[in-house]
C-alpha positions as CSV (number, residue, x, y, z in Angstrom):
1,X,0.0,0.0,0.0
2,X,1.3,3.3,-0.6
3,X,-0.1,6.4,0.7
4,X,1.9,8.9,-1.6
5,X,-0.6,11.6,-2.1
6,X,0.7,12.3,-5.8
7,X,0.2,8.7,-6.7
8,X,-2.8,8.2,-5.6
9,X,-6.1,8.4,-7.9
10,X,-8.5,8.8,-5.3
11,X,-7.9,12.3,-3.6
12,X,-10.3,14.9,-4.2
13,X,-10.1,18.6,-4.1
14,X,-13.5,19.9,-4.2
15,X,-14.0,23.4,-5.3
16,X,-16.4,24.0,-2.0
17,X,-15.0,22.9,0.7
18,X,-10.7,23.6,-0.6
19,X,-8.0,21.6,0.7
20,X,-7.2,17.8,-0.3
21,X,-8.9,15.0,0.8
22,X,-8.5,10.8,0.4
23,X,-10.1,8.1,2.4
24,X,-7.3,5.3,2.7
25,X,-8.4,3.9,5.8
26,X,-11.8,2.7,4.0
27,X,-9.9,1.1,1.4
28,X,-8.5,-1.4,4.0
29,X,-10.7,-4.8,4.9
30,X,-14.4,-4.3,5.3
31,X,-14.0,-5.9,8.3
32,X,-11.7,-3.2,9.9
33,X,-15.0,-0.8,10.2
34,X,-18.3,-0.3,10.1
35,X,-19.8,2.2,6.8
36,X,-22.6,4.3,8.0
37,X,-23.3,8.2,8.0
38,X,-23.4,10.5,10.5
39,X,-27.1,10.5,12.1
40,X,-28.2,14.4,11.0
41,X,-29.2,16.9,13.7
42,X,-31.9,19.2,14.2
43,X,-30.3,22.7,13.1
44,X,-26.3,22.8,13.2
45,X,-24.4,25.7,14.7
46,X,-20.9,26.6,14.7
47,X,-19.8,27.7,18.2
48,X,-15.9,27.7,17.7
49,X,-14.1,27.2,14.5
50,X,-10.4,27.0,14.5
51,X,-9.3,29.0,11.7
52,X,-5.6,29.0,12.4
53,X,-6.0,25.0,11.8
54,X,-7.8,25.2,9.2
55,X,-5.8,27.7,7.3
56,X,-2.4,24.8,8.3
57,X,-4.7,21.7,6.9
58,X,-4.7,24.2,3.5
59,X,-8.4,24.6,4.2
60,X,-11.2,27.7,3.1
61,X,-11.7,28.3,6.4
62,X,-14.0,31.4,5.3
63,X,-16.4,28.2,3.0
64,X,-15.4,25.9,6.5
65,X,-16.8,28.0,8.9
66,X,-20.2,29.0,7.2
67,X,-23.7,27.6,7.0
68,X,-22.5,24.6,4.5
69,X,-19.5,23.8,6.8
70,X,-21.3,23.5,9.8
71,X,-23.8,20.8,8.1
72,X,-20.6,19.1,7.1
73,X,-18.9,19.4,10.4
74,X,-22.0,18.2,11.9
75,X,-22.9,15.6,9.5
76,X,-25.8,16.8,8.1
77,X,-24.2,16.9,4.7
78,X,-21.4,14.2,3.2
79,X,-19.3,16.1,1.0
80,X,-18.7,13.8,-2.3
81,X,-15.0,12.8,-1.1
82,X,-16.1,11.5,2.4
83,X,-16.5,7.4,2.9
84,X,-18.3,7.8,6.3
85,X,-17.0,4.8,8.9
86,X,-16.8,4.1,12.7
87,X,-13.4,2.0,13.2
88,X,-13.2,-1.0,14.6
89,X,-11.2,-1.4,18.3
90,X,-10.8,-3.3,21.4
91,X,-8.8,-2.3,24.4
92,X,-8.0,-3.1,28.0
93,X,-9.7,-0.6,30.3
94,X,-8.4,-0.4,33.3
95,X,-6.4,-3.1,33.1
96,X,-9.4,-5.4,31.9
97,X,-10.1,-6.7,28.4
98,X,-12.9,-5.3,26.7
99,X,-12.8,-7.5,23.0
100,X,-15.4,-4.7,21.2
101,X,-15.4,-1.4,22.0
102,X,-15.2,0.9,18.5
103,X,-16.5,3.9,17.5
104,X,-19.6,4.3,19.7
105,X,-20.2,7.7,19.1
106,X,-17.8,9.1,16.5
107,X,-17.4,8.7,12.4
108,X,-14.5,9.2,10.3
109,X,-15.1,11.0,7.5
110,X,-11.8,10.5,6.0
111,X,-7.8,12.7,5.5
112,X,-7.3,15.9,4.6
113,X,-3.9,16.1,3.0
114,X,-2.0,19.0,4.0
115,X,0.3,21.6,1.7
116,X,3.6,19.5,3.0
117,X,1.9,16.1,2.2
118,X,0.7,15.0,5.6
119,X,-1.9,13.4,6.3
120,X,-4.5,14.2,9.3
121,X,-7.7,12.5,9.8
122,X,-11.2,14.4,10.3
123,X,-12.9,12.6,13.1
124,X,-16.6,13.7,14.0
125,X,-17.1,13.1,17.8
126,X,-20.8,12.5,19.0
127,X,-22.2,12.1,15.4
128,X,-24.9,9.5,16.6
129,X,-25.4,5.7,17.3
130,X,-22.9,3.3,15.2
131,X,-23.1,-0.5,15.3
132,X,-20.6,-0.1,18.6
133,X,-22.5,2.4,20.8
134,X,-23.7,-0.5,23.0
135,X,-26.4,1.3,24.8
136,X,-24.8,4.6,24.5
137,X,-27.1,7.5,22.3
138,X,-23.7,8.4,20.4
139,X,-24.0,12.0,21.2
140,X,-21.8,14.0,23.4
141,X,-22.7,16.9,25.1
142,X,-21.8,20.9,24.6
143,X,-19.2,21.2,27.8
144,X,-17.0,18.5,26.9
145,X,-16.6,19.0,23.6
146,X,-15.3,22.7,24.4
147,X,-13.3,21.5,27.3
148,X,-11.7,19.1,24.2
149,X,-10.8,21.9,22.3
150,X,-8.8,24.4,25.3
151,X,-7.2,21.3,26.0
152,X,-5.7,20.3,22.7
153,X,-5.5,23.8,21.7
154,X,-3.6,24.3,25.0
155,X,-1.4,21.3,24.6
156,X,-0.6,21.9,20.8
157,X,0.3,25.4,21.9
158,X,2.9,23.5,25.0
159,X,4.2,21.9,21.9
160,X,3.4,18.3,22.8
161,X,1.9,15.9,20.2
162,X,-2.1,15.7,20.1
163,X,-5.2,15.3,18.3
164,X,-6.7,19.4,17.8
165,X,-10.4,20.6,17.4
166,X,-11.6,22.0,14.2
167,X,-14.7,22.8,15.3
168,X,-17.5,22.9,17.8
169,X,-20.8,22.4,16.2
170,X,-23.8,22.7,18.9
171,X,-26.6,20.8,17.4
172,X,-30.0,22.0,18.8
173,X,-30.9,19.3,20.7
174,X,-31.1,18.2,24.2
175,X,-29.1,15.3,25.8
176,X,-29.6,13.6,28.6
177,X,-27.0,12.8,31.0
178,X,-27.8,13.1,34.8
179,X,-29.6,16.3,33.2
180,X,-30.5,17.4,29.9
181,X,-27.8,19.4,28.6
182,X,-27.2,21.0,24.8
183,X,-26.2,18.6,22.1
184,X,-22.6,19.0,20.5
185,X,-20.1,17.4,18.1
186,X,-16.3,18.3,18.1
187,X,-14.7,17.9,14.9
188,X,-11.6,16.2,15.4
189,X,-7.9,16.3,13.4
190,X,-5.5,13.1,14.3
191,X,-2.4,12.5,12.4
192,X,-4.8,8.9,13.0
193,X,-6.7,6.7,14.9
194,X,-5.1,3.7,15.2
195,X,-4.5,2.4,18.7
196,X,-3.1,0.0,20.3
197,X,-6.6,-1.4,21.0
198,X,-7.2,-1.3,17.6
199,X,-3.9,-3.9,16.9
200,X,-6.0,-5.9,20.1
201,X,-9.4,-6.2,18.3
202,X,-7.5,-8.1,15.6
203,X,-5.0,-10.1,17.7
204,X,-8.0,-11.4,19.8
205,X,-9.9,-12.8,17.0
206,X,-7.0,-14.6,15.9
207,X,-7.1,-13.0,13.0
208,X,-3.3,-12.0,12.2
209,X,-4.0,-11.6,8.7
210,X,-5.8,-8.1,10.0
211,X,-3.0,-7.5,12.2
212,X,0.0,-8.0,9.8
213,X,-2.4,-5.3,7.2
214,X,-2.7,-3.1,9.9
215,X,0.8,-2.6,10.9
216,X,1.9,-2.5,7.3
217,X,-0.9,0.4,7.3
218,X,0.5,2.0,10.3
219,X,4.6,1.5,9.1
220,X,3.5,3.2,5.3
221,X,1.7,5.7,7.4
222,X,3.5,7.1,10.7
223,X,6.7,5.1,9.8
224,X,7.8,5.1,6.2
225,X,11.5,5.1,7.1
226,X,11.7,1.7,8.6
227,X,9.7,-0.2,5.9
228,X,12.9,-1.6,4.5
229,X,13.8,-2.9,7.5
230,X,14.9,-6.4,8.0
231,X,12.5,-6.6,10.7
232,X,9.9,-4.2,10.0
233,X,7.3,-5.1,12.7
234,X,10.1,-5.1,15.4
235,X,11.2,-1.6,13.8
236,X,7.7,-0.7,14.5
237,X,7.0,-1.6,18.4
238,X,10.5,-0.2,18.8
239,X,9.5,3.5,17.1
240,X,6.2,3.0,19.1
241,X,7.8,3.0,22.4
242,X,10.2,5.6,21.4
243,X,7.0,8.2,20.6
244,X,5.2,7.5,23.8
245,X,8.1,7.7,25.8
246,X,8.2,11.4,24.7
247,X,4.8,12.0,24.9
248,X,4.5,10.9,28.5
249,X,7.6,12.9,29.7
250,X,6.3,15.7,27.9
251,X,3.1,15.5,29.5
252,X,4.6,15.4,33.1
253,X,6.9,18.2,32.3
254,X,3.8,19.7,32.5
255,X,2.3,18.4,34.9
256,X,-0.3,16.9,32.4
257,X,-2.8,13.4,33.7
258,X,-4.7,12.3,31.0
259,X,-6.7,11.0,33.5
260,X,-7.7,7.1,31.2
261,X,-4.8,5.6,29.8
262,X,-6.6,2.7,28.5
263,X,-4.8,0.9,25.4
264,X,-7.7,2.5,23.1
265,X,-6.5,5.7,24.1
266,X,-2.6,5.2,23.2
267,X,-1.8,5.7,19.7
268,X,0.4,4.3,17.3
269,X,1.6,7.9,16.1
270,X,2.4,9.3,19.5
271,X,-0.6,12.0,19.4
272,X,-2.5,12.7,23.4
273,X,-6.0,11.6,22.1
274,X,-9.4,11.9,24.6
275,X,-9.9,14.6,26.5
276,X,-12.1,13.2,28.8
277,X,-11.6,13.5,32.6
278,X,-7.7,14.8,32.2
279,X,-6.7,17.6,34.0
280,X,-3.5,20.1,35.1
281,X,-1.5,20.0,38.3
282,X,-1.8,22.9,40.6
283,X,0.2,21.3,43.9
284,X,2.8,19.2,42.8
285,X,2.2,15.5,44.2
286,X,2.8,12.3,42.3
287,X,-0.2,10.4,43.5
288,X,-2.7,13.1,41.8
289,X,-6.0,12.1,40.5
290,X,-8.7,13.9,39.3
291,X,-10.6,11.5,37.4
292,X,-14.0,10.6,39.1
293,X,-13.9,6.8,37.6
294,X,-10.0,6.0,38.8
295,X,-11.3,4.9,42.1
296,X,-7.6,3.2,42.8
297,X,-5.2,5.7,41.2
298,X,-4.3,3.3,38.6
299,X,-3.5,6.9,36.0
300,X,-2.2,9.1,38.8
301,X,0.0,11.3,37.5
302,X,3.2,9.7,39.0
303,X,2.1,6.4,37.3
304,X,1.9,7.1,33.7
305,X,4.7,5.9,32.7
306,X,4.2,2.6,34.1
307,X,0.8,2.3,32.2
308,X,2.4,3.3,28.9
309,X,4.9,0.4,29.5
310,X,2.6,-2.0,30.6
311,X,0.1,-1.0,27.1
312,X,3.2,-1.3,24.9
313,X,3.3,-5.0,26.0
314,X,-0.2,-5.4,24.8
315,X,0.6,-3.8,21.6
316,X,3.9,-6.6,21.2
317,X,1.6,-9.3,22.7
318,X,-0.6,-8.6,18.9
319,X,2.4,-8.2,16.9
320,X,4.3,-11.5,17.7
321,X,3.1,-14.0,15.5
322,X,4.4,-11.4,12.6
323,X,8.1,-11.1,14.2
324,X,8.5,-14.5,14.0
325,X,5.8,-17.7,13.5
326,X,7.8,-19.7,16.2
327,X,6.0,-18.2,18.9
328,X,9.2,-19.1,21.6
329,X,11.5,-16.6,19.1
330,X,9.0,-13.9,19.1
331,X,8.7,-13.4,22.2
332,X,12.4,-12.7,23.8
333,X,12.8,-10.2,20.4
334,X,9.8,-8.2,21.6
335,X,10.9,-8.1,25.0
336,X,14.1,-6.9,23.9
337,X,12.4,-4.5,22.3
338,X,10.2,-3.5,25.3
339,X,12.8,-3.4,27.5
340,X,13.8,-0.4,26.8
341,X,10.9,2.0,27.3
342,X,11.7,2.9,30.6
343,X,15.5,4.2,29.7
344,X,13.8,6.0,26.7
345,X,11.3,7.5,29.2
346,X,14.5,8.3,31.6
347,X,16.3,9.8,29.2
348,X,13.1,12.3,27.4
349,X,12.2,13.0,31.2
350,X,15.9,13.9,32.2
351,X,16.6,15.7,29.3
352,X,13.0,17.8,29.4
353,X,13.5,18.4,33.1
354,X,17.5,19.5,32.6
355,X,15.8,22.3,30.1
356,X,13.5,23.2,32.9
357,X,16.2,23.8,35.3
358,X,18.4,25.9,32.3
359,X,21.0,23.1,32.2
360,X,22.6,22.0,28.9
361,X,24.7,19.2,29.2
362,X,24.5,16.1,31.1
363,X,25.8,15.4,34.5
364,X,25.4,12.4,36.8
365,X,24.5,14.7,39.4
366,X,21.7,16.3,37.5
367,X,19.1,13.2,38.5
368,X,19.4,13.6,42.1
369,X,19.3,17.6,41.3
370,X,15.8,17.3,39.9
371,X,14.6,14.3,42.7
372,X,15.3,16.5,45.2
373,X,13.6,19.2,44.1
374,X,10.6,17.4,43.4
375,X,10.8,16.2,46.7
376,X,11.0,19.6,48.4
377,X,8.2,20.9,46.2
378,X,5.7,18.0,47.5
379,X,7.0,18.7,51.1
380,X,5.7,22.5,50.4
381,X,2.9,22.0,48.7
382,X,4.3,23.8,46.0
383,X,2.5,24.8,42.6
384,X,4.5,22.8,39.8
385,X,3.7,24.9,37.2
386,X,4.9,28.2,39.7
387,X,7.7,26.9,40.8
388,X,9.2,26.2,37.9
389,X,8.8,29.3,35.9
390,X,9.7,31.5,39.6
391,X,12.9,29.4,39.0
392,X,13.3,31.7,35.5
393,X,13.9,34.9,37.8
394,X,15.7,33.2,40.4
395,X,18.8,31.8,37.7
396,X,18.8,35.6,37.0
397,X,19.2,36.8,40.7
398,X,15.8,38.8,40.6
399,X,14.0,36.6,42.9
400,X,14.7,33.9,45.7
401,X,12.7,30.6,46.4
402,X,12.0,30.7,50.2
403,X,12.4,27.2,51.9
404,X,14.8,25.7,48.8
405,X,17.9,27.6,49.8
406,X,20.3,24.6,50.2
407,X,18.9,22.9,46.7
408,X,19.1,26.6,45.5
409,X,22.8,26.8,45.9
410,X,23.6,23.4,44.6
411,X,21.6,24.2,41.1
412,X,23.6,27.4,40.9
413,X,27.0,25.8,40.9
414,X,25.3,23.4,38.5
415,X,24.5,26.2,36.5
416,X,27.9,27.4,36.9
417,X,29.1,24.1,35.1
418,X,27.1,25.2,32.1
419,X,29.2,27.1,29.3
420,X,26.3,29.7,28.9
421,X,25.3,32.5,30.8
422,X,22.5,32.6,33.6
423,X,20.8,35.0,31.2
424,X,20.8,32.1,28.4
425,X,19.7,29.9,30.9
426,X,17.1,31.9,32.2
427,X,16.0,32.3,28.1
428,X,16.2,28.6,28.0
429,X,14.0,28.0,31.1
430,X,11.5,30.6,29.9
431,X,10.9,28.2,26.8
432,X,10.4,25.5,28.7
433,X,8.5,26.2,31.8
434,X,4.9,27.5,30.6
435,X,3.9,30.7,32.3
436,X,0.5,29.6,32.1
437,X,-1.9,26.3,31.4
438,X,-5.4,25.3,31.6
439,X,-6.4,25.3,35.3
440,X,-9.1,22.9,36.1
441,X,-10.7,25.9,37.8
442,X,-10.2,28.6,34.8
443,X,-11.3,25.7,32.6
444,X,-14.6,25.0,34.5
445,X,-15.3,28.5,34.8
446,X,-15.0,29.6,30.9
447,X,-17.1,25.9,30.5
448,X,-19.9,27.6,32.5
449,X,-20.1,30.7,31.1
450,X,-20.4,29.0,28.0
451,X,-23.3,26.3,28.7
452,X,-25.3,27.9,31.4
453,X,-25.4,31.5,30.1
454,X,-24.2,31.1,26.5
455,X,-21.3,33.8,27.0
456,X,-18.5,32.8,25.3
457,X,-16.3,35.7,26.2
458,X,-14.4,33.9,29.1
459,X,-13.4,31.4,26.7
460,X,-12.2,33.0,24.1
461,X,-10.1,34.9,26.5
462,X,-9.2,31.7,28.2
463,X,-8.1,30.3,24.4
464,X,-6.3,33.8,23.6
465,X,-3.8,33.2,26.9
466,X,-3.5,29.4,26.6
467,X,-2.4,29.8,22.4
468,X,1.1,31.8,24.0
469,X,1.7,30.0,27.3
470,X,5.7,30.4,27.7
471,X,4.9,34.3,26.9
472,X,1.8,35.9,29.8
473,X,1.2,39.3,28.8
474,X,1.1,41.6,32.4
475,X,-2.8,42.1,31.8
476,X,-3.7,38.2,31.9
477,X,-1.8,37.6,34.8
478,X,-4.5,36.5,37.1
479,X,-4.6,33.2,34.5
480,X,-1.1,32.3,36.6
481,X,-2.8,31.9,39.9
482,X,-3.5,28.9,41.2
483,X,-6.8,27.7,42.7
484,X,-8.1,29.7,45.6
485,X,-9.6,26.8,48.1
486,X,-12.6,26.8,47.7
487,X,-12.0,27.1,43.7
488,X,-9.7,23.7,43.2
489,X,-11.5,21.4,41.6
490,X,-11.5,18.1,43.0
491,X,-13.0,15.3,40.1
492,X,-12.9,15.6,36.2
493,X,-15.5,13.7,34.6
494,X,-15.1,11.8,31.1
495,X,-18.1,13.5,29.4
496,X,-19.7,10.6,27.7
């Protein structure tokens, strides 16, 4: 399979909607989806459009965000290029095997082919029933499908990988949750959907026929380069591992907790996909959890790493038979392969965290420097995301960290190691230590405004500081603060 753009006969560019559009995950197996269409709404409404996106993807985003883009961004109308799907999946949810899980509420309509050649899927989110909705309605709901798009939009902007929002379409009709809330579909861009849970759907039927297409799929797709590998599906798990390892440190860099790290929410590119009950640090503390189902801290912030080891096992546990048919060889290659996650997690996490703290190059010392600061800021209570960026003013001498003066003075003879000034290390640390990021509270607050009163000025504020986080301007300076006490926000919920 190739997915060269210039070769291929099937992409479309419709004068209507601009841009460049193919649908090669529907050419795959019929048994790798489901075909249906979006189930139409009652009258469609752009909220939010993301123009900047759209204008990246080489969209109209003047045709995009108007009347007919909204009743394609909602579903109502299939422009001629789509090949509507929900795509098959499986995963193990909190540590427990679901075989069928899907799309229960979401349709691919198919890629949009950017200028430089890549390739992004467009992903309607709450777009109706599907043959995988179980008893779910396949809707979503207005609150979390804005709280989606601050949070990619947020986390694009921090630079780490992630899916991002087009658009917010509310729908005009009620859903009923614990209460009837507005109807809403997010339109969703993914560099793509497969998952590790969707290599498990496959693997558990026995069928390794669909595996072996779908990782020849997912090599031609995320991983051209090692296709002429001598072991290509090795090559694969390995550059698997290596892209989650950095996701995950950049998310704790952060202070990020997706919040459901089940293997249908890990995929094979590396992207953060699901924003459903994730959430921001205020008080640094490696057993944080927000999320209202993680009843034992299994995704706690501290453990995430752990999880994204244990679901790159599942992933080699589906790719075996193709490493080698002699199931006893297979499996010490993949374990080699394995293996080494956690000193590729080590070594994104040191070097993320050496940035953080203005250092350079690499000292043996430097691991114990950053432990021990971690450990002093838990002992304080200490805002993570504060903390760090105060650090920016203290390598310059204009501030002082009350309560970190011994650890102080060993980080400045660190810095004194380093061949560049404490200026350029300040300048490095200012690039590196956000200023600003989506407080559960701020979040919750600009959510509000939004659904209950149908003011969307607190959120388009809220967007306009979160799109330059390493940069606050003076007059959005309350964004900074963390939660007063009877603001913090104690659960996130998954929205569905």
């Amino acid at each position: 399979m190739s997915l060269t753009p210039a070769t291929n006969p099937t992409i479309r560019r419709p004068a209507v909607a601009g841009g460049q559009f193919d649908t090669s995950y529907a050419r795959l197996p019929e048994r790798f989806y489901a075909r249906l269409a979006p189930t139409p709404v009652r009258s469609p409404r752009l909220v939010k459009f993301n123009s900047a996106l759209a204008h990246e993807l080489g969209l109209e985003a003047r045709q995009w965000a108007s009347e007919k883009g909204a009743a394609i961004l909602s579903g109502n109308s299939m422009p001629e290029w789509a090949q509507p799907l929900a795509m098959d999946y499986a995963g193990h949810q909190f540590g427990h095997f679901s075989p069928q899980l899907g799309d229960g509420r979401a349709i691919l309509l198919g890629e949009i082919i950017a200028g430089n050649g890549t390739r992004y899927d467009l992903h309607l989110k709450g777009a109706g029933r599907t043959p995988f909705s179980r008893r779910g309605d396949g809707r979503a709901t207005l609150g979390p499908m804005l709280r989606e798009y601050i949070i990619s939009e947020a986390m694009h902007a921090l630079g780490i990988p992630t899916t991002r929002s087009l658009a917010v379409v509310a729908t005009g009709e009620p859903v009923l949750r614990e209460t009837v809330l507005p109807g809403a579909l997010v339109a969703r861009v993914a560099a793509s959907h497969l998952r590790v849970g969707t290599f498990e759907y496959f693997a558990a039927k026995g069928d390794v026929e669909a595996v072996r297409i779908l990782a020849d799929y997912a090599i031609d797709r995320h991983y051209p380069e090692i296709k002429a590998n001598p072991t290509p599906y090795l090559s694969l798990l390995a550059a698997v591992c290596e892209a989650q390892a950095s996701l995950v440190a950049r998310w704790m860099q952060v202070g990020f907790i997706h919040g459901v790290m089940n293997t249908d929410n890990m995929t094979i590119s590396g992207e953060t996909i699901d924003y459903g009950p994730c959430a921001f640090m205020d008080e640094y503390s490696p057993a944080t959890v927000f999320s209202s189902i993680d009843h034992q801290g299994r995704y706690a912030f501290g453990n995430q790493p752990h999880i994204a080891h244990w679901n790159l096992v599942c992933l080699a546990n589906t790719l075996l038979p193709l490493v080698d048919t002699n199931h006893e060889k297979s499996i010490p290659l993949a374990e080699e392969v394995i293996n080494q996650f956690p000193g590729h997690f080590a070594r994104h996490w040191r070097a993320g965290m050496r940035r953080k703290l203005g250092l350079v190059s690499e000292q043996p010392e430097d691991v114990r420097l950053i432990e021990d600061l971690l450990t002093l800021m838990q002992e304080h209570a200490a805002d993570y995301t504060n903390t760090f960026r105060q650090l920016c003013a203290v390598a310059e001498g204009e501030a002082t960290l009350p309560g970190y003066e011994a650890w102080g003075a060993r980080w400045q003879t660190r810095l004194g190691q380093e061949s560049h000034s404490r200026s350029a290390a300040a300048a490095l640390m200012r690039t590196h230590n956000p200023a600003v990021i989506p407080r559960n509270h701020q979040v919750e607050a600009a959510l509000n405004a939004a659904v209950r009163q149908e003011n969307f000025a607190p959120l388009e504020t809220l967007l306009v500081v979160l799109s330059t986080p390493f940069d606050l301007k003076p007059e959005y300076a309350q964004y900074s603060a963390p939660p007063a006490p009877e603001e913090r926000v104690q659960q996130t919920f998954c929205g569905t």
